[in-house]
C-alpha positions, 0 to 999 in steps of 0.5 A: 925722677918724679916731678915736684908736687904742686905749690899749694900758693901756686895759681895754675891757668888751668885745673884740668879735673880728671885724669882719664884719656880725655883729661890727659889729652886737656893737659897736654894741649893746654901745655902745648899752649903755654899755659900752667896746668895742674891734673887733679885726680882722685884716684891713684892712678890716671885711667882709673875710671872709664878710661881702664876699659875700652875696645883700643880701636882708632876710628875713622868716624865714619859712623858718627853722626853727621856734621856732629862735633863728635864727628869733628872731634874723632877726626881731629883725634884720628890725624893727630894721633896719625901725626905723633904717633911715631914721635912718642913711639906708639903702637898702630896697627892698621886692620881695616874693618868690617860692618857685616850683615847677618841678615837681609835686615841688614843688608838693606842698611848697608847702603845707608851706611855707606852713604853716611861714611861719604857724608863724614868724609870717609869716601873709601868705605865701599859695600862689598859682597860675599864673595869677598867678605870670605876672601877677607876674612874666611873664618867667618861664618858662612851666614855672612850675607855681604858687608860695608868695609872700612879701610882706615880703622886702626888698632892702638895701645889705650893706654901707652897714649894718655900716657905719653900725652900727660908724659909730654906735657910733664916735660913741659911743665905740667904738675899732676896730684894724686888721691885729689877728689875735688870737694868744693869750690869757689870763684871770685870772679878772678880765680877758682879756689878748689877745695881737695882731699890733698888742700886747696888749690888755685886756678884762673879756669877749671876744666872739667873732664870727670867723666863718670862725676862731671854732672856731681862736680858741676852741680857741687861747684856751679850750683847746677849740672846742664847734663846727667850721667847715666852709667852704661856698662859694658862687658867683654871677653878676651880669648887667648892669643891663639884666637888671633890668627882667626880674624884681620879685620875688625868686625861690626854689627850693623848697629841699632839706636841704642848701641853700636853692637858688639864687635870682634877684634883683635888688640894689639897685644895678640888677643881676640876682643868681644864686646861690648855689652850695654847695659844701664846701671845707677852705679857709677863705681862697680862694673860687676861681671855677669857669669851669664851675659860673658857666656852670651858673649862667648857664643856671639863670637863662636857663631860668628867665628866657628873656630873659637869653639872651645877656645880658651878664655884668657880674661873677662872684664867690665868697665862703665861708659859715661853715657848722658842723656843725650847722644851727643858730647855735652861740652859748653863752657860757662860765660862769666866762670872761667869754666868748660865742661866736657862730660857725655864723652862715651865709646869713641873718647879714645879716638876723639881725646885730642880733637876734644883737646883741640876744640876745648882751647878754641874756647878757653879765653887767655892766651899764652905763648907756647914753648919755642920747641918740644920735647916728646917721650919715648913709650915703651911698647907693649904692642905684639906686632913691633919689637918687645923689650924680651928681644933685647939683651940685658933684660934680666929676668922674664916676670911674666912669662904669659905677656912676656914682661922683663924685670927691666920693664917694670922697674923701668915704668916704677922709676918712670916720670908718671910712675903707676900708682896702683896694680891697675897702673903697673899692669897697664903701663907692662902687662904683668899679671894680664895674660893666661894666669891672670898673675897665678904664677907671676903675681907674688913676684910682681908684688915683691917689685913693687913693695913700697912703690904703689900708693895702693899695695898689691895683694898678691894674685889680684889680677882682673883686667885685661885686654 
């Protein structure tokens, strides 16, 4: 059953703006802390933004840079994520990972690498040699001169956990709001007044986790931005499931100053991930595709798979990162404002979503007392290496037969505490529509189930997303 809608007479403790996996994580650790939250998101859907489109890998941090809070903050998130994990019922598949050297240039940087990981804390990577990078991984081309491997990388489902972290925090009280873009604010001194495309709302602080429009909201509300967003984009390829049985490990270039590279991986849904690109761009909205760069990409993979030669193509997508002009996260909270900003957060939000959470509350001001026990929401798994609903008797019909999703599935995430408010959000909470035919075959009768359901109707075989 959906939970009501907020009061608009309500005075929440917490607005939290932005519903991407860091504003879902916001929302949970606040509620967790007895506080009275409100989401707002302007979108249908939570991770409408650059939270739709990521490389679903849990890291270690053993790259961050050094006594960073990006470095704090992915750790956190890596241990609590290792702690709840089985309490919500999400997916973790460990795979390991590997920064391989391609060229002597690279292998000379190895030992940097290295020795950065011990700096973070991270002392089992360890340099390995040819010999059993091939061992390892023994699709990989020949060219492969030795690599440092990184034990502890894990692979997750990106979406089952803000999902579940907003899903809790529901449980416990939370309220969240819809199409609600932020117009305008003010504060008093006591309480902000938000101004929203859904009314007026009430808050005693205002957190702000707008990803790809936090330096625009605080400008619009504070008179200022202490940051800029500078769009980057990145492109991915996704091969058929049939690529999988190709790679273990998750495969790293030895990065560069701009950019970390592009990786190989495989997801947890039995796909085999290249990408991304990074490319800046003005746009905040459009992550357009580029026939040329998804071709590159392809034969990225092919040198350093061989096998992947002709491998089919299951899908291609976009996404922006929030990216800022400095490297580092720009989180500050404003004194005098009741207001925090958490903006700049780019690849590693994923991982890092409920330290960011957790260092977030150490700033905040009031204190609140937390519920006395927890209630935690079993996410159904889409994941290929844990048991499927499909398995199960009683699912009545299989709707997608390329991702294997049950009609049980999808009434099941339609009748949901936090149901999808657009295709995006179906596909993401089942993964109807996102295998080989990209909804060729399923999407009519996709459509025909969610009729009346989605704030934003399917058109039928509008399937362009996908891991």
């Amino acid at each position: 059953m959906t939970k009501p809608l907020p009061n608009h007479t309500d005075v929440f403790d917490v607005v939290v703006v932005g519903g991407g996996v860091v504003g879902c994580a916001m929302v949970r650790r606040f509620t967790l802390e007895g506080a009275k939250v409100l989401l707002l998101e302007k979108s249908s859907d939570i991770l409408s933004g650059a939270s739709k489109g990521n490389s679903a890998i849990l890291h270690t941090g053993f790259d961050a840079p050094r006594d960073s809070l990006e470095l704090r903050c992915m750790q956190d998130g890596y241990q609590e994520y290792l702690d709840i994990h089985s309490k919500m019922n999400l997916p973790l598949l460990k795979s390991g990972a590997m920064v391989v050297a391609w060229s002597e240039e690279d292998l000379a940087k190895l030992q940097g690498i290295v020795q950065q990981a011990h700096d973070n804390g991270v002392a089992d990577v360890q340099i390995i040699d040819r010999a059993r990078v091939r061992a390892l991984e023994p699709h990989l081309a020949k060219h492969a001169l030795g690599a440092a491997e990184v034990p502890g990388e894990f692979l997750i489902d990106p979406w089952s956990a803000p999902l579940g972290y907003l899903q809790q925090a529901m449980l416990l009280g939370a309220k969240t709001q819809f199409n609600a873009e932020v117009l305008g604010g003010q504060f008093d001194g006591e309480l902000w007044r938000l101004e929203t495309s859904q009314g007026t709302f009430l808050t005693r602080t205002v957190i702000n986790c707008a990803g790809l429009f936090g330096d625009i909201l605080e400008q619009s509300l504070l008179g200022e931005s202490s940051f800029s967003i500078h769009p980057r984009k990145g492109q991915f390829v996704v091969f058929d499931k049939a690529a999988s049985r190709y790679l273990t490990n998750i495969v790293l270039p030895v990065p560069n100053e701009r950019t970390k590279g592009i990786v190989l991986t495989k997801t947890v849904y039995g796909n085999l991930l290249v990408g991304p690109t990074a490319e800046e761009q003005d746009d905040r909205i459009h992550a357009r595709l580029d026939g040329e760069i998804l071709g590159q990409l392809v034969e990225a993979a092919v040198e350093r798979i061989p096998a992947l030669e002709g491998m089919p193509v299951t899908a291609t997508y976009a996404a922006l990162r929030p990216a800022s002009e400095k490297k580092e996260y720009r989180v500050r909270k404003v004194e005098g404002k009741n207001w925090i900003t958490v903006g700049g957060i780019r690849s590693t939000g994923l991982t890092a979503a409920l330290g960011i959470a957790k260092h977030v509350f150490s700033l905040y001001d009031f204190k609140h007392e937390a519920p006395t026990s927890l209630m935690w929401p079993s996410m159904p798994n889409l994941a290929e290496h844990l048991p499927r609903d499909y398995q199960n008797s009683g699912y009545e019909e299989i709707v997608c037969h390329c991702e294997m999703v049950t009609l049980r599935e999808i009434k099941a995430a339609l009748s949901s505490p936090l149901p999808p408010g657009d295709i995006g959000g179906l596909k993401r909470r089942t993964r109807a529509c996102m295998g080989r035919c990209q909804g060729f075959y399923c999407g009519a009768r996709v459509a025909e189930l969610s009729a009346g359901h989605l704030a934003i109707p399917l058109a039928t075989g509008v399937c362009h997303e996908s891991h």
